[in-house]
C-alpha positions in Angstrom: 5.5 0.1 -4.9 7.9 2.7 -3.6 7.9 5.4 -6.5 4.0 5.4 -6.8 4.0 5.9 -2.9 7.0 8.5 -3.0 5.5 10.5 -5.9 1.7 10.6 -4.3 0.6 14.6 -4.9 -2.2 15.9 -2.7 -4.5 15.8 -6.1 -4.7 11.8 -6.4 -6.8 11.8 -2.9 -10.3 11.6 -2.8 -10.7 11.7 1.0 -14.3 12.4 0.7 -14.8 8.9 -1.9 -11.4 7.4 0.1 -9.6 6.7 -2.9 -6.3 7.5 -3.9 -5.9 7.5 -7.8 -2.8 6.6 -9.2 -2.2 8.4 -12.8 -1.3 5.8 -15.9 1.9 7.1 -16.3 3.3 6.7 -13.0 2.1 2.9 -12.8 4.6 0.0 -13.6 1.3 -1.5 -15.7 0.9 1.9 -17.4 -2.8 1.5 -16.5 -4.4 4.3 -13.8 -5.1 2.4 -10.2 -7.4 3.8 -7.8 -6.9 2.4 -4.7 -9.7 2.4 -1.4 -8.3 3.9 1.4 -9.1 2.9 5.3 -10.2 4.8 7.7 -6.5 4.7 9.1 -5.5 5.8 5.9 -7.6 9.0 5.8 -7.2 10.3 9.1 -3.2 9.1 8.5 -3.5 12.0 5.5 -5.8 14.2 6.5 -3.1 15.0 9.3 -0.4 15.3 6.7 -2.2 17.9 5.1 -1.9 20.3 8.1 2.0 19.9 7.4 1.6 20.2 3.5 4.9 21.7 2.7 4.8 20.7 -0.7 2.5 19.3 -4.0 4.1 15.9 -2.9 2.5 14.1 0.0 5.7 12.7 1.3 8.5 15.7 0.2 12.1 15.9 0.2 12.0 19.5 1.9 15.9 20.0 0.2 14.7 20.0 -3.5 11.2 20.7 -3.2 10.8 17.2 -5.3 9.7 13.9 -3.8 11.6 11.6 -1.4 14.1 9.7 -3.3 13.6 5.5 -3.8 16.5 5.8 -0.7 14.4 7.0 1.3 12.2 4.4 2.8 15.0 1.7 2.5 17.1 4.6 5.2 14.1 4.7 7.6 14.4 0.5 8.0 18.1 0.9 7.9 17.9 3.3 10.9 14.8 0.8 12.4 17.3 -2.1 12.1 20.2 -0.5 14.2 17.8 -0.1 17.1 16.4 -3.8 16.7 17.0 -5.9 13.5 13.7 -6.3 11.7 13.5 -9.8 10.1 11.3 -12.2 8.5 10.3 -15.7 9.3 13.3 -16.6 6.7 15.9 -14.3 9.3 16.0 -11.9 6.4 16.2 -8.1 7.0 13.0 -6.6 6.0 12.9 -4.8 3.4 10.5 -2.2 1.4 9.7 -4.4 -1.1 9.0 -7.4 1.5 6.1 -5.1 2.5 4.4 -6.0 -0.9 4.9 -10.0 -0.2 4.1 -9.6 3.5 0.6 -8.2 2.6 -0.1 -11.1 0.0 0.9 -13.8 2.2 -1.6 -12.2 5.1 -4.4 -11.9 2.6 -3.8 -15.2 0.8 -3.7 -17.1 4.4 -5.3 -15.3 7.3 -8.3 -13.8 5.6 -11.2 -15.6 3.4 -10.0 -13.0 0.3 -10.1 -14.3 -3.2 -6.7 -14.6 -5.0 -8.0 -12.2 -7.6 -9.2 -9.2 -5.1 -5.7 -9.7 -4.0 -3.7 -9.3 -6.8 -5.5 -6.6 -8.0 -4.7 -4.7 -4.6 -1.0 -5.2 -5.4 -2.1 -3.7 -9.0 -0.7 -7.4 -11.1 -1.7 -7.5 -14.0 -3.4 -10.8 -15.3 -1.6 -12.9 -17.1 -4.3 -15.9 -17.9 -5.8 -14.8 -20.7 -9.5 -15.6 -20.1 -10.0 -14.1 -16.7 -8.2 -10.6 -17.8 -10.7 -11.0 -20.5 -13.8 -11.5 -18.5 -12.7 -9.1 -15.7 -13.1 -5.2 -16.2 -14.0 -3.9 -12.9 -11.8 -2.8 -10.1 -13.3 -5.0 -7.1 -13.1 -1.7 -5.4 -15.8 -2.5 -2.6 -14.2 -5.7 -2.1 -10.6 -3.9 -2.1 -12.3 -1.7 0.3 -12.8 -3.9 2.7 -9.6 -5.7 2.6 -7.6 -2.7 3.1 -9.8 -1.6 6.0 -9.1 -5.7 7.7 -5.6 -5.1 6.9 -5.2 -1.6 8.5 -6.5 -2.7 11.2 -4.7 -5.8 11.5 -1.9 -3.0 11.1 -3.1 -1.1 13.8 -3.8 -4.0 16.3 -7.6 -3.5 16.1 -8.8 -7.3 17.0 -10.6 -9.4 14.2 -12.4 -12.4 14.2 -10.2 -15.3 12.8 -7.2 -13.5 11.9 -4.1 -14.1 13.7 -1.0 -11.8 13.8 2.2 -12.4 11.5 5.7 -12.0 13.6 8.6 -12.4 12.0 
């Protein structure tokens, strides 16, 4: 979600582990969320360190706060004037869309189980007897989905998975 991404501070990152941990309080869910990070993902920060400027890993260098919620949606609003970004629906993408764009690649180009997935995304469970059952975090298994999906990002090829366009 935008806000936990906007409000990321240098301390949530593990690099040596490669987790980022989400604190409780900025979580829609309330609940902490530690997510695996890539390989992409680490170098991607690692070099964004050397430009630290701030506690915030992505800072609004006129406040000294974090980038506002406007300002993803202006990057894709700036993207779209050079070429329209749209989805298989001929919507504009959004920031949001990201979130739906990733579950739709997981649920149908990889083998992953609906529950790894959701738990990426940080849903809570709503059927009763799984949520019960289930206390772990699936972070192995989140681990490798996230490294599949960065490099499905980055155009690294993989077996059997074939490229979304919209």
């Amino acid at each position: 979600r935008t806000t936990e991404v906007l409000d990321a501070t240098w301390g949530e990152f593990d690099l040596e582990e490669g987790v980022w941990s989400i604190p409780a309080r900025r979580m829609k869910g309330r609940e902490r969320h530690n997510i695996p990070l890539s390989k992409q993902s680490i170098a991607l920060i690692k070099q964004q360190q050397q430009l630290r400027v701030s506690e915030f890993v992505f800072p609004n260098r006129s406040n000294g706060k974090s980038l506002s919620q406007a300002g993803m949606s202006s990057v894709l609003k700036r993207m779209n004037k050079i070429k329209e970004w749209k989805d298989i629906h001929n919507q504009l993408i959004t920031v949001h869309g990201f979130r739906g764009s990733f579950k739709t690649w997981t649920t149908e180009k990889t083998d992953t189980d609906w529950l790894t997935g959701e738990m990426a995304l940080a849903h809570k469970i709503k059927d009763k007897s799984p949520a019960t059952y289930q206390k772990g975090q699936l972070i192995d298994k989140r681990r490798r989905l996230m490294q599949k999906y960065s490099d499905y990002a980055y155009g690294t090829p993989l077996e059997k998975v074939v490229q979304l366009r919209g």
